[in-house]
PLY file of the C-alpha trace (Angstrom):
ply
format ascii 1.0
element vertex 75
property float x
property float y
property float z
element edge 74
property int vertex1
property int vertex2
end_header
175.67 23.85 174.06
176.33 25.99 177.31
180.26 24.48 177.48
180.47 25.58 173.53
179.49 29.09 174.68
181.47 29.10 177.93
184.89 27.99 175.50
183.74 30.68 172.98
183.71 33.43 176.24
186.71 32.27 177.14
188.99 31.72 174.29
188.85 35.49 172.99
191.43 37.77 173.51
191.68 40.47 175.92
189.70 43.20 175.52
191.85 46.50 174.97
191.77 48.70 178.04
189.58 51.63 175.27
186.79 48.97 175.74
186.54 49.15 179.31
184.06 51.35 179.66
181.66 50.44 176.83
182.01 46.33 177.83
181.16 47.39 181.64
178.11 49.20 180.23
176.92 46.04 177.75
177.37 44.19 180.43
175.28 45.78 183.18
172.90 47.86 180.94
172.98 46.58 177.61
169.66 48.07 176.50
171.55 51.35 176.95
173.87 50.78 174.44
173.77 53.12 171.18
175.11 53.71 167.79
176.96 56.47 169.52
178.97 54.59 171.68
179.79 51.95 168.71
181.10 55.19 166.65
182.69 56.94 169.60
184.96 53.35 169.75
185.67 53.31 165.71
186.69 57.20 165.92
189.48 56.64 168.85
190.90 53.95 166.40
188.83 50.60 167.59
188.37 48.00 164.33
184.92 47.09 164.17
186.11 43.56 164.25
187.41 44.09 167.84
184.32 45.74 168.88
182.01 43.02 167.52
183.90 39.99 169.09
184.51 41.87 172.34
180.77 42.52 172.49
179.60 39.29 172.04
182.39 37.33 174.56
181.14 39.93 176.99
177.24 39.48 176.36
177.96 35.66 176.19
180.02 35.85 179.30
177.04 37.73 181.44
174.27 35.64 179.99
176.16 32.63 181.29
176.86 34.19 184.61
173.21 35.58 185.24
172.11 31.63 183.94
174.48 29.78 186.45
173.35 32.81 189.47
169.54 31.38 188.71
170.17 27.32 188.60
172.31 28.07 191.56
168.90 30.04 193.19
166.47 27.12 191.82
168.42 24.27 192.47
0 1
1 2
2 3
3 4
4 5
5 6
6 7
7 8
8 9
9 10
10 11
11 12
12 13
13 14
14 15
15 16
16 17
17 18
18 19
19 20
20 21
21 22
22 23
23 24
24 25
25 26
26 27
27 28
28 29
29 30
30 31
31 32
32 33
33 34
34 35
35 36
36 37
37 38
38 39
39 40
40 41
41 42
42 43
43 44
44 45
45 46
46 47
47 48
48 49
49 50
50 51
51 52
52 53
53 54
54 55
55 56
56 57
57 58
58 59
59 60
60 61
61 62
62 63
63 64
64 65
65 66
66 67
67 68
68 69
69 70
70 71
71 72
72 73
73 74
């Protein structure tokens, strides 16, 4: 199951460089994402596809990360 999510991370595409900001903040403080910041990304142009996928490779991506950080800690 974890190598299914690690290929799913991996295969999507870039992330457009108008995502930066809003992936960096699901990333490190995802209960501090809002509807706002969704909209403010569909108003500069962002489909809502894009947004979706991105958000869930990066959410994937840090689960995985924060997982392998605490086997690593607990042997």
């Amino acid at each position: 199951m974890l190598d299914s999510l690690r290929a799913i991370a991996a295969a999507t595409a870039p992330a457009p460089p108008e995502l930066d900001g809003y992936l960096a903040k699901v990333r490190d403080r995802a209960y501090a994402v809002t509807d706002a910041d969704v909209e403010a990304l569909k108003e500069a142009g962002v489909a809502e596809d894009v947004i979706f996928e991105q958000t869930v490779a990066v959410a994937i991506g840090e689960g995985l990360r924060r997982f392998d950080a605490a086997e690593r800690a607990i042997g």
